[in-house]
VMD Tcl script that draws the C-alpha trace (Angstrom):
set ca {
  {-21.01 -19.57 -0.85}
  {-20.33 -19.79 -4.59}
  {-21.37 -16.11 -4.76}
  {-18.59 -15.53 -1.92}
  {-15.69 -16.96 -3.68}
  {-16.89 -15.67 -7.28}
  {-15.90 -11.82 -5.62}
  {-13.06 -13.09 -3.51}
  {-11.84 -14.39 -7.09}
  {-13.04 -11.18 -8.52}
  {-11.27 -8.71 -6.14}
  {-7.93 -10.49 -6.48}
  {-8.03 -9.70 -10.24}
  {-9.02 -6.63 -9.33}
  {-6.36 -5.65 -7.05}
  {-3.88 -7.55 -9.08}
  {-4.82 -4.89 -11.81}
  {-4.76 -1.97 -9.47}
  {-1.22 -2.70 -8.11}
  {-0.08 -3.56 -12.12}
  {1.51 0.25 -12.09}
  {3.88 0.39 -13.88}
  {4.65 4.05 -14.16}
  {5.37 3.31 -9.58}
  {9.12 3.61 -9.99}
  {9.44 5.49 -12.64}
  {7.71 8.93 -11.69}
  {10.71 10.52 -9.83}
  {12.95 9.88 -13.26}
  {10.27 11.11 -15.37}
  {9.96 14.65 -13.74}
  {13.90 14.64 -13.81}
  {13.90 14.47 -17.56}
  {10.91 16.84 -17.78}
  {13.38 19.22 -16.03}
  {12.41 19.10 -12.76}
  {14.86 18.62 -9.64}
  {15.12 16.34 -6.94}
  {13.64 19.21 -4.73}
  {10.26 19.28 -7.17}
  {10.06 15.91 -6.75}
  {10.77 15.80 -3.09}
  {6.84 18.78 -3.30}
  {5.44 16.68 -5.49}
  {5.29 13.69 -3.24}
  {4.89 16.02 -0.07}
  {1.43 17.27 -1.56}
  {0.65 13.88 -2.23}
  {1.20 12.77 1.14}
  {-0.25 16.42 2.73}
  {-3.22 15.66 0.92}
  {-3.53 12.23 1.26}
  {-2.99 12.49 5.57}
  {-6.17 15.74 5.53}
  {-8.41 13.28 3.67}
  {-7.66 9.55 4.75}
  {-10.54 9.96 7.19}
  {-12.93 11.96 5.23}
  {-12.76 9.03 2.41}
  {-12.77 6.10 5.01}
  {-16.02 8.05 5.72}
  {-17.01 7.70 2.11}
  {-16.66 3.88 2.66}
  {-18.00 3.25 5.68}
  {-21.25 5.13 4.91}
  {-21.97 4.65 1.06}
  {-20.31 1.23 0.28}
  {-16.70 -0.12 -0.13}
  {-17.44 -0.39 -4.40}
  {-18.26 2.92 -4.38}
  {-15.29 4.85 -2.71}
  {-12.94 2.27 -5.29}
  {-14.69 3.09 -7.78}
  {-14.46 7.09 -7.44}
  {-10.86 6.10 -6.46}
  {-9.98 4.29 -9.99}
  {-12.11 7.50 -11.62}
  {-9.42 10.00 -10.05}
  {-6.55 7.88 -10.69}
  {-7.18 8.42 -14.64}
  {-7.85 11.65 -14.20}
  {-4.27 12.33 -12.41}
  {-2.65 10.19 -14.95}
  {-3.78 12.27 -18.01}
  {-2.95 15.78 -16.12}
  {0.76 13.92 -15.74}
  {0.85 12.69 -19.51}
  {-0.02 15.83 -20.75}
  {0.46 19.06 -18.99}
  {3.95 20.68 -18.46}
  {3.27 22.93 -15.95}
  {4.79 22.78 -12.72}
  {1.06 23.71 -10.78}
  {-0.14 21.02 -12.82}
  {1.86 18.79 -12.62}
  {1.52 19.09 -8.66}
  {-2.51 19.52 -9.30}
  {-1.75 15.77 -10.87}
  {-0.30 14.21 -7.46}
  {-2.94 15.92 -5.25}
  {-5.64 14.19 -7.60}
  {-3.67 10.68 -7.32}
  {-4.05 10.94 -3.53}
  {-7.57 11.45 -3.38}
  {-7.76 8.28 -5.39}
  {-5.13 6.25 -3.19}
  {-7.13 7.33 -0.15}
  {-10.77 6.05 -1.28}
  {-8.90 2.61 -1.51}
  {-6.40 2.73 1.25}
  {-8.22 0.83 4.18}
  {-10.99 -0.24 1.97}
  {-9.52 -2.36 0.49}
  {-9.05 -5.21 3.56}
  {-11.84 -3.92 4.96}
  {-14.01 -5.04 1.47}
  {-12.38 -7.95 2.06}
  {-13.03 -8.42 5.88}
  {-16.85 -7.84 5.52}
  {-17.10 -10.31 2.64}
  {-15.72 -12.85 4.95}
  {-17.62 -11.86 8.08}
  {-20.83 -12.08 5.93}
  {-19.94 -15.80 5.02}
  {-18.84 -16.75 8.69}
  {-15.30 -17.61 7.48}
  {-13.24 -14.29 8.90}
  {-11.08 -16.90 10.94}
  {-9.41 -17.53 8.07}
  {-8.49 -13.88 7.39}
  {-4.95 -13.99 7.53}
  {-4.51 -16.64 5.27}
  {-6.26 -14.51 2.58}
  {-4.13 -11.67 3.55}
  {-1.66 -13.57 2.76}
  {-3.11 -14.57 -0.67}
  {-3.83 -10.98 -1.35}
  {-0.18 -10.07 -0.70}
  {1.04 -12.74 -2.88}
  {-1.34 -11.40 -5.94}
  {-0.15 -7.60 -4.91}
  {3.52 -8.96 -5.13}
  {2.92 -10.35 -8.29}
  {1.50 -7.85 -9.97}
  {4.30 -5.70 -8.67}
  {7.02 -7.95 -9.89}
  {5.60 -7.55 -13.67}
  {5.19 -3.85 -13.40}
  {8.42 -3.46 -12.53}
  {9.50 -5.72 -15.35}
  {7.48 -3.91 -17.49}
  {7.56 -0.27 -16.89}
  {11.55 -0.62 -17.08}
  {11.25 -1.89 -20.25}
  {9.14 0.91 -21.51}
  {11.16 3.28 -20.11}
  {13.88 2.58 -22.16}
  {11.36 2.79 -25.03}
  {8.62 5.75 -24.23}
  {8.13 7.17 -20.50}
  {5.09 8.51 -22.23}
  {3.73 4.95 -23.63}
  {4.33 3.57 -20.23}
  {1.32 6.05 -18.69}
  {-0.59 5.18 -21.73}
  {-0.29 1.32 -20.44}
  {-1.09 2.58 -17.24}
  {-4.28 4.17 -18.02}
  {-5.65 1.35 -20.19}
  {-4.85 -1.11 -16.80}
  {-7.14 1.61 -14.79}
  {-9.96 1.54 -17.10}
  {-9.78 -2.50 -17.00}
  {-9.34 -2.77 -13.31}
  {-13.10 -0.36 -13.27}
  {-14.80 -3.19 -15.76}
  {-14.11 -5.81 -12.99}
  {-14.49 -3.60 -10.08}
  {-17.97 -3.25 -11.35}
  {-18.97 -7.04 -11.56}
  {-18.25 -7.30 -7.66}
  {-20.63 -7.12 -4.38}
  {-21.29 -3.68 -3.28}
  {-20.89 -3.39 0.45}
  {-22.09 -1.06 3.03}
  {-23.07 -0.22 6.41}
  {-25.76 -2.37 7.35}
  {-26.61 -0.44 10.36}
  {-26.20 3.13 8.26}
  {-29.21 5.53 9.18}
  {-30.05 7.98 5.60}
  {-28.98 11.36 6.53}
  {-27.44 14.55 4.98}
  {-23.57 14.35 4.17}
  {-22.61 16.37 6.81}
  {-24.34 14.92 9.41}
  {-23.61 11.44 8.54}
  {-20.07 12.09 8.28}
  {-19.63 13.92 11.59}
  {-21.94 11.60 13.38}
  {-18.94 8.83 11.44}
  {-15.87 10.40 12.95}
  {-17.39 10.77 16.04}
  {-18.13 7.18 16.82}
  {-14.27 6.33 15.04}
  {-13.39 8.84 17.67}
  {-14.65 7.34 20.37}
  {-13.42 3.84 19.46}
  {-10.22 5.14 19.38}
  {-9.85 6.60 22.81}
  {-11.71 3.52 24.44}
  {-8.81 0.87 22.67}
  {-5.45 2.09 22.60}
  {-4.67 -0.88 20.64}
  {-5.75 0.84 17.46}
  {-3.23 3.63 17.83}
  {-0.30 1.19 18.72}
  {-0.87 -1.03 16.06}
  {-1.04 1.89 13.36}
  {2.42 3.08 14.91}
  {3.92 -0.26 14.57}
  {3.16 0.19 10.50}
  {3.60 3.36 9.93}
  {6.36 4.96 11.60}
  {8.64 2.56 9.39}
  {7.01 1.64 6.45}
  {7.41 5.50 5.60}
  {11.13 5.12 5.72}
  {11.03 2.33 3.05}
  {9.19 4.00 0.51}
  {10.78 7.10 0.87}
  {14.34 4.71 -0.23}
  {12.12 3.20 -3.01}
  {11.67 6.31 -5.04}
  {14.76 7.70 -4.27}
  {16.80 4.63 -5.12}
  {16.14 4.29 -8.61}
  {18.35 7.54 -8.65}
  {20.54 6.70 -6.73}
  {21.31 3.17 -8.30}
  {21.65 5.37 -11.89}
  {24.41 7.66 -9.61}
  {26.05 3.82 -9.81}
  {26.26 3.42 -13.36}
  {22.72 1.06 -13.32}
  {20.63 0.95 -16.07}
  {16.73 1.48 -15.66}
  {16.23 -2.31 -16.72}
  {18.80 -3.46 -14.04}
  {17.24 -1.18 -11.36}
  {13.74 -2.83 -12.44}
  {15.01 -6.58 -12.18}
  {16.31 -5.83 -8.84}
  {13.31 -4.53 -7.53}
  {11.54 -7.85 -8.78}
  {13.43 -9.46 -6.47}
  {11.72 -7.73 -3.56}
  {8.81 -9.02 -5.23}
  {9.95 -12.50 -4.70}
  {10.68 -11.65 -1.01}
  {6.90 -10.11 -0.51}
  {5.67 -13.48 -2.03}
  {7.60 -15.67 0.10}
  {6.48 -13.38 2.92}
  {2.78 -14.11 2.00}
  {3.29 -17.49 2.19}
  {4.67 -17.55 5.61}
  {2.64 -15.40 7.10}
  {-0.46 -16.97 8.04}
  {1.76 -19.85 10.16}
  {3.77 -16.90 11.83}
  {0.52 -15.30 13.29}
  {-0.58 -18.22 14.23}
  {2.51 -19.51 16.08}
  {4.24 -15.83 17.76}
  {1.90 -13.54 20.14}
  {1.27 -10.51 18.88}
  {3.59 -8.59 21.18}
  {6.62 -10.06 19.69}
  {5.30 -9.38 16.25}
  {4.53 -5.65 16.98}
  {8.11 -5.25 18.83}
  {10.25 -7.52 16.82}
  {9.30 -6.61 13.13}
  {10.34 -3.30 12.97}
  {13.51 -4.15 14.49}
  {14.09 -6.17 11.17}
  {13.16 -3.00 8.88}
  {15.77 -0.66 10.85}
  {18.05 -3.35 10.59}
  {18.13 -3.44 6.63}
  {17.36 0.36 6.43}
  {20.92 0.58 7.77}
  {22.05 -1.16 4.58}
  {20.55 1.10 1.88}
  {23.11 3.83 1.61}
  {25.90 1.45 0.79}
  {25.70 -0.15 -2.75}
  {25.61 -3.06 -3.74}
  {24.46 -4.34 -0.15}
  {21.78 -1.93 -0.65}
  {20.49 -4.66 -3.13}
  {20.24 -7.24 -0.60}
  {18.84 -5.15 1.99}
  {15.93 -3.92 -0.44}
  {15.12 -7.65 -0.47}
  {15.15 -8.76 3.40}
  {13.21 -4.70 4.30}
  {10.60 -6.97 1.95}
  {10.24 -9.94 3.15}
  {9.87 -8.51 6.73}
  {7.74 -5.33 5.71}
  {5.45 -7.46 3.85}
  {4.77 -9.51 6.90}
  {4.17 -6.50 9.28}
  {1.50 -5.34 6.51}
  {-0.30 -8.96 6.77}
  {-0.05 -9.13 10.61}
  {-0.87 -5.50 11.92}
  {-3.98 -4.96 8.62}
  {-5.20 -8.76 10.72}
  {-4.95 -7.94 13.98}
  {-6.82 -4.75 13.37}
  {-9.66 -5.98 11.35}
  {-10.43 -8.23 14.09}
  {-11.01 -5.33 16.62}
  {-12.68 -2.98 14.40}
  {-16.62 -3.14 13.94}
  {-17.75 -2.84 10.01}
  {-19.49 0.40 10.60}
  {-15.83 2.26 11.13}
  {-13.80 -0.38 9.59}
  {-12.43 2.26 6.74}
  {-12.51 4.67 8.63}
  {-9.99 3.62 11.28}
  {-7.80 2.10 9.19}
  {-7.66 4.97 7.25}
  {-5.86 6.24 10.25}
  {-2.52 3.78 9.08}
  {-2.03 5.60 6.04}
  {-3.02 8.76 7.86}
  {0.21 8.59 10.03}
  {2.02 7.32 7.23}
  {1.10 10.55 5.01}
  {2.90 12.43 7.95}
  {6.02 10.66 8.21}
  {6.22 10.91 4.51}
  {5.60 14.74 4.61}
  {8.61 15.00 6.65}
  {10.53 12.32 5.56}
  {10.61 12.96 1.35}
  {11.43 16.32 1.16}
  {14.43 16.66 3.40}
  {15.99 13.41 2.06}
  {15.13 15.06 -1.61}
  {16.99 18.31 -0.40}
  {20.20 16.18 1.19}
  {20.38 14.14 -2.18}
  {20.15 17.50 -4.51}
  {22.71 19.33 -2.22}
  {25.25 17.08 -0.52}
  {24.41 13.10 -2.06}
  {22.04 10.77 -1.99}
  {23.96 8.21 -0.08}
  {24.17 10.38 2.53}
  {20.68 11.41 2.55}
  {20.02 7.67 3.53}
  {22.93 7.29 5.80}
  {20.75 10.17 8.11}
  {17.28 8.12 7.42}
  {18.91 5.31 8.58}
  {19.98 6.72 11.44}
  {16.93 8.32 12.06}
  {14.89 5.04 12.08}
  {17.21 3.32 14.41}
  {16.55 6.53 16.41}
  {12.75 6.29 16.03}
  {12.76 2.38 17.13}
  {14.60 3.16 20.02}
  {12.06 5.20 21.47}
  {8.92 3.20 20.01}
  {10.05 -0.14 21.46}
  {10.63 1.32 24.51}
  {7.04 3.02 24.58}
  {5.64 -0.79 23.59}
  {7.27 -2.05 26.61}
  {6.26 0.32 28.90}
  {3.38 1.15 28.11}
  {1.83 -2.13 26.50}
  {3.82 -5.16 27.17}
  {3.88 -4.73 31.19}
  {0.12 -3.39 31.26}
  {-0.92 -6.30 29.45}
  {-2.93 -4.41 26.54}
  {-2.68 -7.19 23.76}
  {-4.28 -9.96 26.20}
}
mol new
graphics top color blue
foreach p $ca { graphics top sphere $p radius 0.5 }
foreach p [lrange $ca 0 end-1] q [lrange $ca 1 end] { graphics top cylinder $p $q radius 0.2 }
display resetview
């Protein structure tokens, strides 16, 4: 037991470190300067998200056959790498070489990372109390978040350059702790070749997939949306500069949706406790689109940037719990790989047309048509839930 909450305590200073990025917001204005447009940037994150949706299984793979440490480890290894190609290099291939690297490393965490988490608990018996650390976790992620923000828009008005040095030095800290922690793996992993042992993987993800339906509906309840927000995060720091906002202002209102995820960590544990998990799959979203549809008009977009938060943050908690809890170990990765699979698509289309609406017409109306978009894309995905899930019962 004391081992047990020595890496529990270990992995939330780890992950605290890993979400300390500063450089997060500030990429898309750091290209600008560079001289690139809002249409490079709009590639840039398109090959991140390309990339990251053709390997999100292969790396859940990774995890679920040679060991949770090990895929975050080659994960914080790639991140550095991508972070010295960005420092360094001005060309445009590069530079794009740089995001395709960062993905890699984003995937060999993404799903992992609760999954790590997940096992550690199941091994101890105490997995009931899941969503509680969830919660914990997204109060440490939240944190972290609300001093890199702080942070990197300080530098920025300093050195865009010292700000990835910061960022690198984090990395290489976050890889001393990651070290000190439990490896994990697949207790009931035969030894054979790569190849084998990763086709002989996806097929048994595969076939967990098509026997629960639950999986798929739950991912869709995550992704479809969450791409939406994150597509206004990097584009808003732009836009709020359109406004006459300074980089420092832009980063203390962003802290504020920090404050909302904590809160949201807090609360969540009670909430899954005390609403079925229809009404959280159907009714969350709802509260995304709904402050989606403030973003393009400043300075409600402010306020909406906080409640898209607090709600987002506890869709995260609830759908990452709900799925745990139907997943074996042996594909745990892998599968939930698949949420930031279908996330990497709906980024892939989202980022690059709202990139080209902002360069040619304005950004405002670039998320005037995202917003109506989403509302579009709810429409049709509650009514889905309630025809296909809610009346057949699939949740019971």
């Amino acid at each position: 037991m004391k081992s047990y909450k020595i890496n529990l305590n270990l992995n939330y200073m780890y992950e605290f470190l890993l979400n300390c990025n500063i450089t997060q917001l500030l990429w898309p204005t750091y290209l600008i300067i560079r001289g690139y447009s809002l249409v490079d940037v709009g590639i840039a994150e398109s090959l991140f998200h390309l990339t990251s949706m053709l390997c999100e299984l292969p790396t859940g793979i990774v995890s679920d056959l040679y060991g949770r440490r090990f895929s975050r480890l080659m994960g914080r290894l790639l991140s550095i790498l991508s972070i010295i190609i960005l420092m360094y290099e001005a060309s445009r291939w590069m530079i794009y070489l740089s995001f395709i690297i960062s993905a890699l490393s984003y995937n060999l965490e993404s799903g992992t990372d609760s999954a790590y988490v997940y096992d550690l608990m199941l091994e101890n018996n105490d997995e009931e109390h899941f969503p509680k650390i969830q919660g914990y976790r997204e109060m440490v992620l939240q944190t972290a978040c609300f001093i890199a923000i702080m942070i990197g828009g300080s530098l920025a008005d300093i050195s865009y350059f010292l700000a990835y040095g910061i960022s690198l030095l984090i990395t290489i800290i976050s890889i001393i702790i990651l070290l000190q922690m439990k490896e994990i793996k697949n207790a009931g992993y035969q030894k054979m070749n790569m190849f084998k042992g990763m086709l002989h993987q996806y097929q048994t993800s595969y076939a967990l997939f098509k026997e629960n339906h639950q999986i798929l509906y739950l991912i869709l309840s995550y992704s479809l949306f969450t791409a939406a927000i994150t597509t206004c995060h990097y584009y808003l720091t732009n836009y709020w500069k359109e406004m006459g906002m300074s980089i420092s202002q832009i980063s203390f209102f962003f802290t504020l949706e920090n404050v909302a995820g904590l809160a949201a960590g807090l609360l969540a544990y009670k909430m899954i406790q005390h609403y079925s998990k229809e009404k959280i799959v159907l009714y969350l979203p709802l509260f995304v689109v709904v402050g989606l549809m403030g973003i393009p008009f400043f300075p409600i977009s402010i306020i909406s940037l906080i409640f898209i938060a607090f709600f987002e943050s506890l869709l995260y908690i609830s759908i990452t719990t709900f799925l745990n809890q139907i997943i074996p170990s042996s594909s745990r990765a892998t599968l939930l790989s698949c949420m930031s699979m279908v996330f990497s698509i709906m980024m892939i289309i989202y980022f690059p047309i709202i990139g080209w609406i902002g360069d040619h017409y304005h950004l405002k109306t670039a998320f005037i048509i995202l917003a109506v978009i989403s509302v579009i894309v709810y429409i049709l995905y509650q009514h889905i839930l309630r025809t296909r899930l809610l009346k057949k019962d699939v949740f019971e």
